[in-house]
TIPABA-341338 format. One record per residue (C-alpha): residue number from 1; x, y, z negated. Coordinates in steps of 0.5 Angstrom, whole numbers, plus 500, padded with zeros to 3 digits. Each point is the difference from the previous one (the first is absolute). Example, Ala and Ser with C-alpha at 12.3 -4.5 7.8 and 13.67 -1.06 7.14 Angstrom:
BEGIN
+-----+-----+-----+-----+
|   n |  c1 |  c2 |  c3 |
+-----+-----+-----+-----+
|   1 | 525 | 491 | 484 |
|   2 | 502 | 507 | 502 |
+-----+-----+-----+-----+
This chain:
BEGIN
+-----+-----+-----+-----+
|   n |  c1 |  c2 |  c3 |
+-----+-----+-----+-----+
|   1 | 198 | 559 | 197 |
|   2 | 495 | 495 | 502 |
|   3 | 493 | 504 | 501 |
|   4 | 494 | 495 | 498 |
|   5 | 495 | 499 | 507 |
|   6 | 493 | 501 | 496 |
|   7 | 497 | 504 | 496 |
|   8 | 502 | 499 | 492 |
|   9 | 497 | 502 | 495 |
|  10 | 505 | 502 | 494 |
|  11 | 501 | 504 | 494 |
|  12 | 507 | 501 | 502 |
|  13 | 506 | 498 | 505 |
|  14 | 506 | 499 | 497 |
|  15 | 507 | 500 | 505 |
|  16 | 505 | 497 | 499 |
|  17 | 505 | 503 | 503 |
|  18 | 506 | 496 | 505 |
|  19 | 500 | 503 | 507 |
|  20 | 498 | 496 | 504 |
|  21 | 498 | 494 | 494 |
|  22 | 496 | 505 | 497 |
|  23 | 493 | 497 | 498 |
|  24 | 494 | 502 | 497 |
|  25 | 497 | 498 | 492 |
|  26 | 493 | 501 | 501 |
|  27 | 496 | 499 | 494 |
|  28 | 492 | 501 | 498 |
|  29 | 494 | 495 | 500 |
|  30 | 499 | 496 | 506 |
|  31 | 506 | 501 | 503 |
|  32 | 502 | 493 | 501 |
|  33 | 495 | 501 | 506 |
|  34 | 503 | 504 | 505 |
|  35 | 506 | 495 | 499 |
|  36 | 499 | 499 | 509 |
|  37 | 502 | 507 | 500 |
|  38 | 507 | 499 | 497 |
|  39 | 502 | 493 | 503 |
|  40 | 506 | 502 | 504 |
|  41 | 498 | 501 | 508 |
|  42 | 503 | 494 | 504 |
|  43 | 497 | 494 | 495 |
|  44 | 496 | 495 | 503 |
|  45 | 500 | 495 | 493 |
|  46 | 500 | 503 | 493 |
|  47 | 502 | 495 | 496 |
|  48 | 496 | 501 | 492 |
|  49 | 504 | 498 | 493 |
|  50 | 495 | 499 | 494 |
|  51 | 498 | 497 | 495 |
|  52 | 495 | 496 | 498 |
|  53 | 498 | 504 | 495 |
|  54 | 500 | 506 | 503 |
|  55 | 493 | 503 | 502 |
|  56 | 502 | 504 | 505 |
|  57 | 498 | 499 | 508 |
|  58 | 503 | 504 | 505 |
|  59 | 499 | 500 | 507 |
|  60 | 506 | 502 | 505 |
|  61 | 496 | 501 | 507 |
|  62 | 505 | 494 | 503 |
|  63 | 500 | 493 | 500 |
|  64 | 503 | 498 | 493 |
|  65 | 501 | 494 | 495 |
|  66 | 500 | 500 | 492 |
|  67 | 506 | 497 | 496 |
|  68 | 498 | 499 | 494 |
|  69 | 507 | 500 | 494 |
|  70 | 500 | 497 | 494 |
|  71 | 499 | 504 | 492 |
|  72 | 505 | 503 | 495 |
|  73 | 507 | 500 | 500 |
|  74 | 502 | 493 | 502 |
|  75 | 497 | 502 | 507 |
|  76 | 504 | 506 | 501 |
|  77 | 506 | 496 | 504 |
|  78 | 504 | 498 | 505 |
|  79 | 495 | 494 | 501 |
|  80 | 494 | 504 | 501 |
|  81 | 504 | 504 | 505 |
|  82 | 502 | 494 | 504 |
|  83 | 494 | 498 | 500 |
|  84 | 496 | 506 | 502 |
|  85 | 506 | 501 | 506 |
|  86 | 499 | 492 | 502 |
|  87 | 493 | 501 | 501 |
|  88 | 499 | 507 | 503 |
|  89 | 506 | 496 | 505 |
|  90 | 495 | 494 | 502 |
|  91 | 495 | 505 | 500 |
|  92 | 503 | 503 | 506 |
|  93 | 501 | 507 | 496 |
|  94 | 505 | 504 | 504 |
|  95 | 505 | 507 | 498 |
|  96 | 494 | 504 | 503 |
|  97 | 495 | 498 | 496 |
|  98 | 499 | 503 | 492 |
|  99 | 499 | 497 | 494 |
| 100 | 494 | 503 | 494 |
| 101 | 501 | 498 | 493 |
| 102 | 493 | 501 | 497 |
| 103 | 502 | 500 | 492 |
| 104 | 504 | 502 | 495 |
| 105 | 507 | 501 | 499 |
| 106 | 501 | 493 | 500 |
| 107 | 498 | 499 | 507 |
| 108 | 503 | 506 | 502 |
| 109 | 506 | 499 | 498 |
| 110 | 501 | 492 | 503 |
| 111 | 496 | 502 | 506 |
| 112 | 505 | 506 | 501 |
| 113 | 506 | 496 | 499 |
| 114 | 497 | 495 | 506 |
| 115 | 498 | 505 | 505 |
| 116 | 507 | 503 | 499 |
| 117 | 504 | 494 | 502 |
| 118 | 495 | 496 | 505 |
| 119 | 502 | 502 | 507 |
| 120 | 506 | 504 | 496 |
| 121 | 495 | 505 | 499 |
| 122 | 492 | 501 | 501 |
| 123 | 495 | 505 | 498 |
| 124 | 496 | 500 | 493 |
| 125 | 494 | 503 | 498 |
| 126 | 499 | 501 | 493 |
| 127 | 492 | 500 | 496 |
| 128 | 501 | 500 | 493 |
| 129 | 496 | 498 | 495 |
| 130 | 502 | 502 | 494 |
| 131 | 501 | 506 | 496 |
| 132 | 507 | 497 | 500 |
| 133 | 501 | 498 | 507 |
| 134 | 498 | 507 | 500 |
| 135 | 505 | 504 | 497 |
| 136 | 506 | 496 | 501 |
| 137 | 501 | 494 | 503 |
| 138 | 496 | 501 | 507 |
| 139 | 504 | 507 | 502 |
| 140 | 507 | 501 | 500 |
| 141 | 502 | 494 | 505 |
| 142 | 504 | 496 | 494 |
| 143 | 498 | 493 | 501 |
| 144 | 502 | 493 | 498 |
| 145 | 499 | 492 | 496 |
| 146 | 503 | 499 | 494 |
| 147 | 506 | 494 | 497 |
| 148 | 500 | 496 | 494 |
| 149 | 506 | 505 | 499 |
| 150 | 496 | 506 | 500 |
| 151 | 493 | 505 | 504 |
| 152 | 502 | 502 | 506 |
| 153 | 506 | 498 | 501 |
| 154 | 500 | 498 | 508 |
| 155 | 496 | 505 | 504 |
| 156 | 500 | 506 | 505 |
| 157 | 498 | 507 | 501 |
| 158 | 494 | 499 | 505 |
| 159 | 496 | 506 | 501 |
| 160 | 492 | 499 | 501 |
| 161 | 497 | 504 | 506 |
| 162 | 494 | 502 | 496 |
| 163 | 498 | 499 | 493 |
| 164 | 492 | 499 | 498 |
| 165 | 499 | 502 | 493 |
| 166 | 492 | 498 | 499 |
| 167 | 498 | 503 | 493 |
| 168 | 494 | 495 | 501 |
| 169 | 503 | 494 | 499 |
| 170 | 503 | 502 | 493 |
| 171 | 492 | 500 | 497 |
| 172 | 500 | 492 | 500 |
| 173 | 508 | 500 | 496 |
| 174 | 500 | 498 | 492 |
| 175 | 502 | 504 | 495 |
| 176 | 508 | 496 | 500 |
| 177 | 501 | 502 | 507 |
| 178 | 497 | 507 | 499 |
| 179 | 506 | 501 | 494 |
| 180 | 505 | 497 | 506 |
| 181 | 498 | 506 | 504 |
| 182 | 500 | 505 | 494 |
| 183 | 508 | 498 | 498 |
| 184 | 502 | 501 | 506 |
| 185 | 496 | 507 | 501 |
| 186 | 503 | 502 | 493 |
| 187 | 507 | 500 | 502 |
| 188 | 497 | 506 | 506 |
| 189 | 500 | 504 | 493 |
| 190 | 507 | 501 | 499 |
| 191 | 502 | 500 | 508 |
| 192 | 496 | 506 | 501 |
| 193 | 493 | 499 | 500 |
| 194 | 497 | 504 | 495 |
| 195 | 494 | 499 | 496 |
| 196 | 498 | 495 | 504 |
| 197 | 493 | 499 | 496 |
| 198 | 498 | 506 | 502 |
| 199 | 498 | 497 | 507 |
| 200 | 495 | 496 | 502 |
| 201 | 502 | 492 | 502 |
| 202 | 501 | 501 | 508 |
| 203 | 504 | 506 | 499 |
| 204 | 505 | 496 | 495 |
| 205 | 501 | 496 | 504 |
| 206 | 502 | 504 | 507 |
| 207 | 504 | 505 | 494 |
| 208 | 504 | 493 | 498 |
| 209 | 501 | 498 | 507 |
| 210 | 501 | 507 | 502 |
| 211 | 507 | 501 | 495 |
| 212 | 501 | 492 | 502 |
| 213 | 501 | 503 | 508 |
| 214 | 504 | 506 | 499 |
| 215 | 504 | 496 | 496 |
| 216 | 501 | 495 | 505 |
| 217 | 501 | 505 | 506 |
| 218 | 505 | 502 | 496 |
| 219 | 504 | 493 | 499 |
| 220 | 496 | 495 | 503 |
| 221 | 506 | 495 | 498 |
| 222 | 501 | 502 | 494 |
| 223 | 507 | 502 | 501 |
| 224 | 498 | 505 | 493 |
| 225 | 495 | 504 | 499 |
| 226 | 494 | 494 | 502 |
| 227 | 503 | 497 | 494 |
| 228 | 495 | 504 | 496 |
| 229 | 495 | 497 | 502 |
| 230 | 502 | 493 | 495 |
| 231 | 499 | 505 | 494 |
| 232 | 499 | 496 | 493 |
| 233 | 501 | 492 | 506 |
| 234 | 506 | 498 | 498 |
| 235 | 497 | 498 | 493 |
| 236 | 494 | 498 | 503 |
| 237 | 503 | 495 | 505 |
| 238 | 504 | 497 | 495 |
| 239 | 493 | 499 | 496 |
| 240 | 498 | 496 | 506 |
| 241 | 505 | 496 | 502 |
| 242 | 502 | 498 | 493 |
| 243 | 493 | 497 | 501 |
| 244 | 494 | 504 | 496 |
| 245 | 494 | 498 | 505 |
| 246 | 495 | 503 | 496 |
| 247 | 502 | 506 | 501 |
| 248 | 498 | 505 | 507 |
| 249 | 506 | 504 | 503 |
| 250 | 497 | 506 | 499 |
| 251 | 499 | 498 | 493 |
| 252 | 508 | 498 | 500 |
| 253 | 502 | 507 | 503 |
| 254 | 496 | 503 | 493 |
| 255 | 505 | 496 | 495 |
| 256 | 505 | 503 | 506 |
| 257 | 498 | 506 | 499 |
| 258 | 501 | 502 | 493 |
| 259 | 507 | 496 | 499 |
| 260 | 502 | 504 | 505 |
| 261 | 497 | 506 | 496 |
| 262 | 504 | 496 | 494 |
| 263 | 506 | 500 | 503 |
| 264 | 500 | 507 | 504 |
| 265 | 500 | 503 | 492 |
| 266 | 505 | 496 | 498 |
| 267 | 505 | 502 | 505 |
| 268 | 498 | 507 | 498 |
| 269 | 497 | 501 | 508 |
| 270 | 492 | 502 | 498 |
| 271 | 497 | 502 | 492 |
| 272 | 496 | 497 | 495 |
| 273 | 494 | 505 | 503 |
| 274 | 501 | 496 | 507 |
| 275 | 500 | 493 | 496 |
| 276 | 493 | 502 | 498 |
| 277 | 498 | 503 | 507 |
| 278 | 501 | 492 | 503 |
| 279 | 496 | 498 | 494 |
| 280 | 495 | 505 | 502 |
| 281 | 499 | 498 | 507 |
| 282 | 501 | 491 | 499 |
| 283 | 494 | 502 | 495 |
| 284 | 496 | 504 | 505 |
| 285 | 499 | 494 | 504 |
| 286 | 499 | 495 | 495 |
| 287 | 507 | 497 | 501 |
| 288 | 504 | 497 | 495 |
| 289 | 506 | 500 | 499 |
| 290 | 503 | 496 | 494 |
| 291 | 505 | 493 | 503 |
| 292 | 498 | 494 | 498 |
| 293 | 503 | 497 | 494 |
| 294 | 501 | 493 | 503 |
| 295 | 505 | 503 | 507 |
| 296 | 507 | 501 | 497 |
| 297 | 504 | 505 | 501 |
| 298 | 507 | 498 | 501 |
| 299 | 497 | 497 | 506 |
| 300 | 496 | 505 | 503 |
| 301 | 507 | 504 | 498 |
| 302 | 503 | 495 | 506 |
| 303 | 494 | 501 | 505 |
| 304 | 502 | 506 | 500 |
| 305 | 506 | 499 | 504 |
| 306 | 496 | 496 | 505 |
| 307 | 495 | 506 | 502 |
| 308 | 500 | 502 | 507 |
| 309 | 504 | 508 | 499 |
| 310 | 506 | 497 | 496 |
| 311 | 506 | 500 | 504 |
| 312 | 505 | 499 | 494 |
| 313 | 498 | 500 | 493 |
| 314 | 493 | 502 | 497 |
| 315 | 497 | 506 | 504 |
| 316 | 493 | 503 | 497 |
| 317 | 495 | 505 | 503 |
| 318 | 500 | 505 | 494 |
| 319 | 497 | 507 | 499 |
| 320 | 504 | 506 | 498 |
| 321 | 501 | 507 | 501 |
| 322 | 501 | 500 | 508 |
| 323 | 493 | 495 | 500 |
| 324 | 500 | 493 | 501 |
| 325 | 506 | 497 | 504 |
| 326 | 505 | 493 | 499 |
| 327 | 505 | 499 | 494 |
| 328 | 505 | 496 | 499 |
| 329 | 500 | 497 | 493 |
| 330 | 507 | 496 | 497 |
| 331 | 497 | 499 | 493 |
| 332 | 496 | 494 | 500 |
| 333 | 500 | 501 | 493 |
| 334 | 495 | 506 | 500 |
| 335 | 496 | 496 | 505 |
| 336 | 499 | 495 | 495 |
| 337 | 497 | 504 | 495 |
| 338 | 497 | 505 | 504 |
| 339 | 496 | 493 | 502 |
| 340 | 498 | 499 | 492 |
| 341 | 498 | 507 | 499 |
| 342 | 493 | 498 | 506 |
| 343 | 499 | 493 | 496 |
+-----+-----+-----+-----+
């Protein structure tokens, strides 16, 4: 494990256990601070990714340049890492150097996937931003660009050598990105995380982050068990690409959430009591739940089969007796209407 040369001030330290990979999530306010502490020794050149938008700055203690990428979706491609790799190049940036992501699961996702093949490989710190980058997509070393077929279609496993989660970058979020975050940490309910609401929001976060690690320890290439961690993504992913930008991620993983409850109690894995418990808690966080009328469901029905996890057929990450875990589904039939019993 990397061990931080300086002092950090933190809440908690959360490990993500890899052998010689492992790395530490650091989370509490003001951490974005200590991020010389964790550059991975030998760097002379820190390459930093960002946004325009992103009202972070952050100091690595070496010589570093700024590379801002573009917003949303569409910038989420391979053009973005190409460029970003051709200018590190011109830069003169070098295997032994790193690169930070300072910002959301966006940024983290592309500049990981661009750290993982500059160099065939270069170091990559991540300070995250939002509560959703937080919880999910800055922990756990998934990185990736999306096609015109599909999220995260070309990407790479790129672990981080550290992760700065700084809780006060969260004040500055609106309300939308605050709900994105909140579908997210829903889903933590239901894969061990207790009542969730009962802590306060630096310990939230580390608890999520926490049950991501032990998932990823356990999985890191989601093999199975990692699979757990796209509880109620597969509808939420086919929302997305059916082109339903008005809504936030984690507001999708929501309306995932219930119809995959929905579906559970149709196949006879969970009861109606459960169902409930899924209402309960999407309500807990504000969040809705009901899919919009204007999507059609024979075509996210068809989205389904384009989600990462399947490999022959429709899978979907279901709760049930033996807790969450993935399912193969043949009768598309029952998709279809446990589609129109969330509209």
């Amino acid at each position: 494990m990397l061990a931080p040369r300086g002092p950090v001030v933190t809440r908690s330290v959360v490990e993500v256990a890899l052998g010689e990979r492992s790395y530490p999530v650091i989370v509490g306010a003001g951490v974005s601070a200590e991020l010389a502490a964790v550059v991975p020794p030998g760097a002379k050149r820190v390459a930093i990714v960002t946004q325009h938008d992103i009202p972070v700055t952050v100091n690595p203690g070496l010589e570093h340049r700024r590379f801002v990428i573009g917003d949303g979706e569409q910038a989420k491609s391979l053009v973005t890492v190409g460029h970003l790799c051709s200018q590190w190049a011109q830069w003169g940036l070098t295997r032994a150097d790193a690169v930070v992501a300072v910002g959301g699961g966006m940024v983290t996702d592309v500049a990981g996937f661009a750290a993982s093949v500059y160099h065939r490989g270069i170091s990559v710190v991540y300070v995250s931003t939002t509560l959703l980058g937080m919880i999910d997509a800055a922990v756990g070393g998934k990185t990736g660009v999306n096609l015109p077929e599909g999220k995260n279609l070309v990407g790479a496993f790129w672990q981080p050598s550290a992760v700065l989660c700084d809780t006060d970058t969260l004040a500055t979020l609106p309300p939308r990105e605050w709900k994105c975050g909140y579908g997210e940490m829903a889903k933590y309910h239901f894969l061990g995380g207790g009542d969730l609401h009962a802590l306060d929001l630096e310990d939230k976060i580390a608890r999520c982050v926490a049950l991501k690690a032990a998932v990823v320890a356990d999985d890191e290439r989601e093999g199975a068990g990692r699979a757990v961690l796209n509880y109620g993504h597969t509808l939420a992913h086919a929302i997305e690409i059916a082109g339903a930008f008005d809504l936030r991620h984690g507001e999708c993983v929501a309306i995932g959430l219930r119809y995959a409850a929905e579906v559970a109690y149709r196949l006879g894995r969970i009861d109606a009591a459960r169902v409930a418990e899924h209402e309960a808690v999407l309500a807990r966080y504000e969040l809705a739940w009901t899919l919009p009328a204007r999507l059609r469901t024979d075509e996210l029905v068809d989205l389904f089969s384009r989600d990462k996890k399947a490999i022959d057929g429709v899978t979907l990450v279901l709760d049930g007796p033996r807790g969450v875990e993935s399912v193969r589904i043949d009768d598309t039939t029952m998709l279809a209407e446990a589609m129109e019993a969330v509209r």
